[in-house]
LOKELUM-243858 format. One record per residue: residue in one letter; chain; x, y, z of N, C-alpha, C in turn. Coordinates in Angstrom, 1 decimal. Layout:
<dokes>
<residuo->A; cadena->A; n.c1->X; n.c2->Y; n.c3->Z; ca.c1->X; ca.c2->Y; ca.c3->Z; c.c1->X; c.c2->Y; c.c3->Z>
...
</dokes>
This chain:
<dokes>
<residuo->X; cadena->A; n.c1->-81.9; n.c2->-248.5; n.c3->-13.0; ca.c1->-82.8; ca.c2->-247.4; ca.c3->-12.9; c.c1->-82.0; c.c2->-246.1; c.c3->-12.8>
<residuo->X; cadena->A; n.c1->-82.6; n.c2->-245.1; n.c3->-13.7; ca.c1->-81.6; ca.c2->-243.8; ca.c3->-13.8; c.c1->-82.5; c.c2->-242.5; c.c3->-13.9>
<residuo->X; cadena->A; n.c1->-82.6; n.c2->-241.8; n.c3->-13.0; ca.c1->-83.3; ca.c2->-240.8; ca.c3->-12.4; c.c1->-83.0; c.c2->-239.8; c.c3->-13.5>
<residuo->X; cadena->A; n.c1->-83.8; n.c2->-238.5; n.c3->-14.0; ca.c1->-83.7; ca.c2->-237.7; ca.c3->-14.8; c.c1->-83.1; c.c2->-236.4; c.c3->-13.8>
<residuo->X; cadena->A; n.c1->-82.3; n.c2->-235.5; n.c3->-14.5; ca.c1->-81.3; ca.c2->-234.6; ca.c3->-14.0; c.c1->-82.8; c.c2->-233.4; c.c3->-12.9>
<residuo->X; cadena->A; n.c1->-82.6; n.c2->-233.2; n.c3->-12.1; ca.c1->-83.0; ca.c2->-232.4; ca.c3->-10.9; c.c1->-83.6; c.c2->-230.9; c.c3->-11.6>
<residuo->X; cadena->A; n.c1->-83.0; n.c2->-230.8; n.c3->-13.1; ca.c1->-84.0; ca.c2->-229.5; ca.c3->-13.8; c.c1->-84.9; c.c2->-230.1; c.c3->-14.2>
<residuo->X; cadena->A; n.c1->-85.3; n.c2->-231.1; n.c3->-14.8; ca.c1->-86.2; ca.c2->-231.7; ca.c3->-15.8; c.c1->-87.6; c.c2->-232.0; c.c3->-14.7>
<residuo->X; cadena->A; n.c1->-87.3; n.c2->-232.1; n.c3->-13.4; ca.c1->-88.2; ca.c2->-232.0; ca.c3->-12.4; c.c1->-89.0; c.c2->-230.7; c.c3->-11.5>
<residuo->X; cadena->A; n.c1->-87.8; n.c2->-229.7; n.c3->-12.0; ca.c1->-88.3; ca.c2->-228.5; ca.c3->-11.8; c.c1->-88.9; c.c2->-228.0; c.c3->-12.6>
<residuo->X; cadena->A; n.c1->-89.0; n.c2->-228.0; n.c3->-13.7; ca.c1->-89.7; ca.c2->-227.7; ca.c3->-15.1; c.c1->-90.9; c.c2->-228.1; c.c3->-15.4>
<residuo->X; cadena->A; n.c1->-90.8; n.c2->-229.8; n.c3->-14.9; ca.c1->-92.5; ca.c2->-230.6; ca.c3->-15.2; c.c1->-93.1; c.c2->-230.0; c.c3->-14.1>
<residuo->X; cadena->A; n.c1->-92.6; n.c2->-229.4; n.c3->-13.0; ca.c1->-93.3; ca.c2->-229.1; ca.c3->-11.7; c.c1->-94.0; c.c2->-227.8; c.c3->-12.2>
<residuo->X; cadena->A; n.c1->-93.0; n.c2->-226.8; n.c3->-12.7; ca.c1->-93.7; ca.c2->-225.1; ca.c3->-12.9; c.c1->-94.7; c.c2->-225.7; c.c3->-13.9>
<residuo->X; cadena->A; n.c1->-94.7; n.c2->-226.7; n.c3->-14.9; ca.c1->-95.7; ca.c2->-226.4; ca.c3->-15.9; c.c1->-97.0; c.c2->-227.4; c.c3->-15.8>
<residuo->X; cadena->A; n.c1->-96.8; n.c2->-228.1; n.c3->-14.2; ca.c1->-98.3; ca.c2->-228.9; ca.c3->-13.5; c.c1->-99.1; c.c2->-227.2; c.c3->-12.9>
<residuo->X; cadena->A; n.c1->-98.3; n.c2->-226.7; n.c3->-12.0; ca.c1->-98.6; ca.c2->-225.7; ca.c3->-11.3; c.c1->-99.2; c.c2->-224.7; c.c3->-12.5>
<residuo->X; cadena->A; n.c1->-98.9; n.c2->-224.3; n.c3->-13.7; ca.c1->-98.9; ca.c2->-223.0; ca.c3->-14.5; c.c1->-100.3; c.c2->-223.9; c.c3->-15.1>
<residuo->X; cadena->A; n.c1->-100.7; n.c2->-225.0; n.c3->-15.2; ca.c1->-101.9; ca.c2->-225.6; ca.c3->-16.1; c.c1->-102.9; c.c2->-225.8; c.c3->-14.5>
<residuo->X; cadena->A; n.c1->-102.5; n.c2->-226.1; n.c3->-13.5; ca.c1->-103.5; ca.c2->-225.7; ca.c3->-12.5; c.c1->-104.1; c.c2->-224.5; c.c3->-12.4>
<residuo->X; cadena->A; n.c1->-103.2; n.c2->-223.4; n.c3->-12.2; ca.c1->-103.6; ca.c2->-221.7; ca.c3->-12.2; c.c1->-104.5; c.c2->-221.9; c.c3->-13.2>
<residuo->X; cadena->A; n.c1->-104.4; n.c2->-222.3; n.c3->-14.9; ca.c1->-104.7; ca.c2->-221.4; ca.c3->-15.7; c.c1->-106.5; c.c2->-222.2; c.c3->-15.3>
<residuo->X; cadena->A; n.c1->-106.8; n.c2->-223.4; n.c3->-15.1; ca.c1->-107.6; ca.c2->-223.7; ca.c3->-14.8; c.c1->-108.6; c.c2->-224.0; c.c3->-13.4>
<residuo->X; cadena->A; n.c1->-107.6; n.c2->-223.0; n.c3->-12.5; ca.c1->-108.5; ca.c2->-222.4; ca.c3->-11.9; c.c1->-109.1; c.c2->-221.0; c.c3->-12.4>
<residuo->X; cadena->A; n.c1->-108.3; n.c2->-220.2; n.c3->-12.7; ca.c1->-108.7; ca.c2->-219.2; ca.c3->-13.3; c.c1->-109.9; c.c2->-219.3; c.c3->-14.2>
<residuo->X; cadena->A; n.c1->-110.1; n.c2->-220.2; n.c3->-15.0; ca.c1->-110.9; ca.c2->-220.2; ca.c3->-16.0; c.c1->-112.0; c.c2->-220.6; c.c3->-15.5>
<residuo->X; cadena->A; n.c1->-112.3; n.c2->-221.2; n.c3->-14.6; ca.c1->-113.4; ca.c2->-221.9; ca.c3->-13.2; c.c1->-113.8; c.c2->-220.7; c.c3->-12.8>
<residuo->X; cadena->A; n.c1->-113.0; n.c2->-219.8; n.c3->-12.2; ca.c1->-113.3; ca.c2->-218.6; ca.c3->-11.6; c.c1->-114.1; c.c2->-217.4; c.c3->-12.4>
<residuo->X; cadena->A; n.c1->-113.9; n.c2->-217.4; n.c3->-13.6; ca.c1->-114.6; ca.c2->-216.7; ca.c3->-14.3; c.c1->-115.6; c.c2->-217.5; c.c3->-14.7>
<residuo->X; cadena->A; n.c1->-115.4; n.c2->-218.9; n.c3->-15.2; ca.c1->-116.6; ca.c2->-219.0; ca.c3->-15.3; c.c1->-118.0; c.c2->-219.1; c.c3->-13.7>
<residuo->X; cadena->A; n.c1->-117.3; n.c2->-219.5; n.c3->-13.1; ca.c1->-118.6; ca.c2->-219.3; ca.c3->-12.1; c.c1->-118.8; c.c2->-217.7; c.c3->-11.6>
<residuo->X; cadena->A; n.c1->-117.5; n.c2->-216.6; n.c3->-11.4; ca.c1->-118.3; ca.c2->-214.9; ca.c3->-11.8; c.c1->-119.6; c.c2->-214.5; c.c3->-12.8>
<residuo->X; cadena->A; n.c1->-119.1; n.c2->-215.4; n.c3->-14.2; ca.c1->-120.2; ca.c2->-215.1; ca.c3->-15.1; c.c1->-121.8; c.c2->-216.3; c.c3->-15.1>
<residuo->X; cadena->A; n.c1->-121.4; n.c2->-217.1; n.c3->-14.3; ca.c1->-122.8; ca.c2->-217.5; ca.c3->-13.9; c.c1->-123.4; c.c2->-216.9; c.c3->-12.7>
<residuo->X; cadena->A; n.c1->-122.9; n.c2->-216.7; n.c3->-11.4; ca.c1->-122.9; ca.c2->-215.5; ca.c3->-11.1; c.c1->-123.8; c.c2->-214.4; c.c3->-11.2>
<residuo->X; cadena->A; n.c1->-123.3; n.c2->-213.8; n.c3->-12.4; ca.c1->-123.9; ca.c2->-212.3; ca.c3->-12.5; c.c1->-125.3; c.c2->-212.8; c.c3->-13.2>
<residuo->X; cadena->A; n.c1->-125.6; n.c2->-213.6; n.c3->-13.9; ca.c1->-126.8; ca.c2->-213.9; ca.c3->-14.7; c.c1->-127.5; c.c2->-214.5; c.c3->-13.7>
<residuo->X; cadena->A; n.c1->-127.6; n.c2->-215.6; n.c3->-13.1; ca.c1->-128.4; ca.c2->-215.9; ca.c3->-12.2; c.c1->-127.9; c.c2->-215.0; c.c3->-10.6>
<residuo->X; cadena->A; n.c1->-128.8; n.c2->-214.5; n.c3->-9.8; ca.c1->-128.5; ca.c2->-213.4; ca.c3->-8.5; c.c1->-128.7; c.c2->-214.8; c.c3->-7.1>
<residuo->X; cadena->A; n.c1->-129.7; n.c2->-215.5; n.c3->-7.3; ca.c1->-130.1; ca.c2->-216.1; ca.c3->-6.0; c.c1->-129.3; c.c2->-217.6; c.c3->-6.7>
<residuo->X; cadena->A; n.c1->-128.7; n.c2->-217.9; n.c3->-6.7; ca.c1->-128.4; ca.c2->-219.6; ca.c3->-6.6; c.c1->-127.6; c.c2->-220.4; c.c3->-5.8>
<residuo->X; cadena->A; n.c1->-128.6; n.c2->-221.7; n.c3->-5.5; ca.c1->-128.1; ca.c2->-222.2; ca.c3->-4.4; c.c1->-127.1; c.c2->-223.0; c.c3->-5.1>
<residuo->X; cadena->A; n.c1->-125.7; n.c2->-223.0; n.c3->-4.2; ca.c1->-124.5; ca.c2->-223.7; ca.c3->-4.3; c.c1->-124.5; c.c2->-224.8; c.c3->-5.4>
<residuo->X; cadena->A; n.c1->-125.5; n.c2->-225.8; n.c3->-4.6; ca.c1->-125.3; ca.c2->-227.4; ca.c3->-5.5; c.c1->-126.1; c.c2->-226.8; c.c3->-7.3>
<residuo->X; cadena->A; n.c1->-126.7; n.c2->-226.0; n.c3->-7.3; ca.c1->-126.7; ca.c2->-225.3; ca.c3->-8.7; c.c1->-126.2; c.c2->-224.9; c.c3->-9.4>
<residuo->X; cadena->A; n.c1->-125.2; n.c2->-223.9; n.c3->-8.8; ca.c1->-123.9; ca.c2->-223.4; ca.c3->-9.3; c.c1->-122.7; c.c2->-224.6; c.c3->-9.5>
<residuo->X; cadena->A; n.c1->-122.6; n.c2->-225.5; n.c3->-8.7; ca.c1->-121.8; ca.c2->-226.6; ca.c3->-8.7; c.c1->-122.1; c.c2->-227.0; c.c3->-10.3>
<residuo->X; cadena->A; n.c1->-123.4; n.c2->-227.9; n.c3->-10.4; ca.c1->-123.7; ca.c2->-228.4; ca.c3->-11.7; c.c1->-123.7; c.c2->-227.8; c.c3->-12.6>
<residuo->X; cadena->A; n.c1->-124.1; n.c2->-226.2; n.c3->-12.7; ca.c1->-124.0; ca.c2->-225.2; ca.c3->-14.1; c.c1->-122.5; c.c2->-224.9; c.c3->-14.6>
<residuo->X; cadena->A; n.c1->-121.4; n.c2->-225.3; n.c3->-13.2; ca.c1->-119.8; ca.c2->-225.0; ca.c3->-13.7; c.c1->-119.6; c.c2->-226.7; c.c3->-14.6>
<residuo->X; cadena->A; n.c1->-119.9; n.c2->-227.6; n.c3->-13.7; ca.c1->-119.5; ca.c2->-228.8; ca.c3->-14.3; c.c1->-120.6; c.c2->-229.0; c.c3->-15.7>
<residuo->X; cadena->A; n.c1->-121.4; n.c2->-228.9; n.c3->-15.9; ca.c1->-122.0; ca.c2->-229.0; ca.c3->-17.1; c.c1->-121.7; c.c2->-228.1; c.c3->-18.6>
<residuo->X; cadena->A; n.c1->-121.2; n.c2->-226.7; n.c3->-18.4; ca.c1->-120.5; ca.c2->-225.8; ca.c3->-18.9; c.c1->-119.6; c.c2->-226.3; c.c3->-19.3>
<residuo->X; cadena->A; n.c1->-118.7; n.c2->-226.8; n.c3->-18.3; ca.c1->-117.0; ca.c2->-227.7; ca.c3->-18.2; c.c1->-117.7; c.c2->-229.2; c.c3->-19.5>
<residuo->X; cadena->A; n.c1->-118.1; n.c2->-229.8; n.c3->-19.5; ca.c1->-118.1; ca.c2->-230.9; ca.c3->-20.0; c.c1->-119.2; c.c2->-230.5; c.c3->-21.4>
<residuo->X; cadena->A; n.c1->-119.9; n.c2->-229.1; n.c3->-21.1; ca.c1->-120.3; ca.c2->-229.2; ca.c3->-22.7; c.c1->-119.3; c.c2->-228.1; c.c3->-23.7>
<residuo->X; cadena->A; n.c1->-117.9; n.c2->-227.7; n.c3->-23.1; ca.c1->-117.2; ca.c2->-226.9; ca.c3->-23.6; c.c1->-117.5; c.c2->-225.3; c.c3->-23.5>
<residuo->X; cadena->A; n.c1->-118.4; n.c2->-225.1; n.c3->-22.7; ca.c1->-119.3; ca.c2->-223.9; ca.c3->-22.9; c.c1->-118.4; c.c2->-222.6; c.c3->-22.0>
<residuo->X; cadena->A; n.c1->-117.0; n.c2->-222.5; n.c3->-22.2; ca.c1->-116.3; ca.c2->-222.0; ca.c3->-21.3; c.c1->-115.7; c.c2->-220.2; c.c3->-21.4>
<residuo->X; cadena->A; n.c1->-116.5; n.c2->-220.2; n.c3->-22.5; ca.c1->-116.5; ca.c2->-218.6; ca.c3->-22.6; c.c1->-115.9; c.c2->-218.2; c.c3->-23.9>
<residuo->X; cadena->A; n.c1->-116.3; n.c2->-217.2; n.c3->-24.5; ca.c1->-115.4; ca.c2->-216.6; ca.c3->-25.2; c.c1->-113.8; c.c2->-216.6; c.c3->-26.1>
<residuo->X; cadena->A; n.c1->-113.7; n.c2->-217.7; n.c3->-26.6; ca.c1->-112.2; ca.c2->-217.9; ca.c3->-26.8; c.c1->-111.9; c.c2->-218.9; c.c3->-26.4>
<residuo->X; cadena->A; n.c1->-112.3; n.c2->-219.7; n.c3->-25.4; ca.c1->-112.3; ca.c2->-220.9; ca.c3->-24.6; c.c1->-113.0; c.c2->-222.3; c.c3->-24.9>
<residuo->X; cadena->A; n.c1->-113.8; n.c2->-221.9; n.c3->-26.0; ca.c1->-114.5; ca.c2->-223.5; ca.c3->-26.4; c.c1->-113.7; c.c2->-224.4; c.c3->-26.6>
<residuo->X; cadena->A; n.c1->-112.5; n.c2->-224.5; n.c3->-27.3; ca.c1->-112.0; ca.c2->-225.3; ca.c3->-27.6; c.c1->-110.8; c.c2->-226.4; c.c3->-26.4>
<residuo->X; cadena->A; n.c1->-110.8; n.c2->-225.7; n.c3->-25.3; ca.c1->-110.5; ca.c2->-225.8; ca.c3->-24.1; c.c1->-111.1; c.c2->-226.7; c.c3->-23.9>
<residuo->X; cadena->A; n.c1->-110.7; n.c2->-228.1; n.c3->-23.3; ca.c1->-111.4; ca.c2->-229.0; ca.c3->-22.6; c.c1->-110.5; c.c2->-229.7; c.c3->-21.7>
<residuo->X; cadena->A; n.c1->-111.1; n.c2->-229.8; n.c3->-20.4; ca.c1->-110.0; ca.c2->-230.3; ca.c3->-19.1; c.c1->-111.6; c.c2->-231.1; c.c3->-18.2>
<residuo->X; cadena->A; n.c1->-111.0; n.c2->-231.6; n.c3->-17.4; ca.c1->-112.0; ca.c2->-232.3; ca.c3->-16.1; c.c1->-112.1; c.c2->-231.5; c.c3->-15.3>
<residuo->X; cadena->A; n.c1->-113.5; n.c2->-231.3; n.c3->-15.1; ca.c1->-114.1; ca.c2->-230.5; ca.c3->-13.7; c.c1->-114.8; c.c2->-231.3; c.c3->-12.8>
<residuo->X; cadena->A; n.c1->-114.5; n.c2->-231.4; n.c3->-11.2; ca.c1->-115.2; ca.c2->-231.9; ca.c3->-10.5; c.c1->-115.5; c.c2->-231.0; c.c3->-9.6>
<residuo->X; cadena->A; n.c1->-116.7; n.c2->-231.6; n.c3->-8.9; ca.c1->-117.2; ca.c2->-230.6; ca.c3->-7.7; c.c1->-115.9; c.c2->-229.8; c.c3->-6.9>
<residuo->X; cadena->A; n.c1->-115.1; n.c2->-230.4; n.c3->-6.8; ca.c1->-114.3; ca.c2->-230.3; ca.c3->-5.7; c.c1->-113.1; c.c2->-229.5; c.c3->-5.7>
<residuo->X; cadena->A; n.c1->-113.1; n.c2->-229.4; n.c3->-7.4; ca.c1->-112.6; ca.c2->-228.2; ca.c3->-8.2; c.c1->-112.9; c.c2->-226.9; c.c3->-8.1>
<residuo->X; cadena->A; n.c1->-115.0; n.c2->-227.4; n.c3->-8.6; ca.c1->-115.3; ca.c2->-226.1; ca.c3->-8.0; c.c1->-115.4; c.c2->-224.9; c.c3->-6.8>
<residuo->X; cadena->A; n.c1->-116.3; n.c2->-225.9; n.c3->-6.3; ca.c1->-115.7; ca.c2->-225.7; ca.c3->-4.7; c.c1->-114.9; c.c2->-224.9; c.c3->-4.0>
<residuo->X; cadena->A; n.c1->-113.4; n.c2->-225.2; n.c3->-4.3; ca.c1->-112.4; ca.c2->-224.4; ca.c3->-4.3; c.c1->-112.1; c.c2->-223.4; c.c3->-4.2>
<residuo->X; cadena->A; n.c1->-112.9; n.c2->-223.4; n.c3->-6.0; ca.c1->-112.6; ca.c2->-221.7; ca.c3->-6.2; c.c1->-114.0; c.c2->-221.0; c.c3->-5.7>
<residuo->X; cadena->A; n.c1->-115.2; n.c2->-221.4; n.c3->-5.5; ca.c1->-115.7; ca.c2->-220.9; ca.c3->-4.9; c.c1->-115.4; c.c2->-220.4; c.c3->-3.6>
<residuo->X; cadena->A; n.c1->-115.0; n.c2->-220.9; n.c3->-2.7; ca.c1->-113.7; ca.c2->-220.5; ca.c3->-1.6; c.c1->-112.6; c.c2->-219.9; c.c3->-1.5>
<residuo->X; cadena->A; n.c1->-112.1; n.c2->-219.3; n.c3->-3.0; ca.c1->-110.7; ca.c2->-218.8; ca.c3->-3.4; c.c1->-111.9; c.c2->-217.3; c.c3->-3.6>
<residuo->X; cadena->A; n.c1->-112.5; n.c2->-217.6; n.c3->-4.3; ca.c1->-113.0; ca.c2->-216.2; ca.c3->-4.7; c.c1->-113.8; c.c2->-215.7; c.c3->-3.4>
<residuo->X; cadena->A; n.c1->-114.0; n.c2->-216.1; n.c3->-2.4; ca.c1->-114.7; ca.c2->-215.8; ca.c3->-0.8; c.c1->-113.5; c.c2->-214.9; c.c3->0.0>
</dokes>
């Protein structure tokens, strides 16, 4: 067994971290812009309108072609990050 050199681990690390950010960010806007269109919605609504968005590609502007896994717990999150 032969371990890979100590950069090649720093590198796959920045670019887990740099595909996490970009898909929180993209979460985050999209639950802003559900958000502003709906005023009163309760949580477990907003929950399903991110994840149903998320799995029908519906991710904004420039972003359809974007597809990753959303779960609650994803959302969640960034509902909490953006708090």
């Amino acid at each position: 067994l032969r371990l890979l050199p100590r950069q090649r681990y720093l590198r796959a690390e920045r670019a887990e971290v740099s595909a996490l950010e970009r898909k929180r960010n993209i979460l985050c806007c999209l639950i802003t812009r559900i958000l502003k269109v709906e005023k009163q919605l309760h949580i477990d609504n907003l929950v399903f309108r991110v994840i149903d968005a998320c799995q029908k590609g519906e991710l904004g502007p420039g972003l359809q072609f974007l597809s990753f896994c959303c779960h609650s717990v994803d959302v969640l999150s960034c509902v909490l990050h953006l708090l």
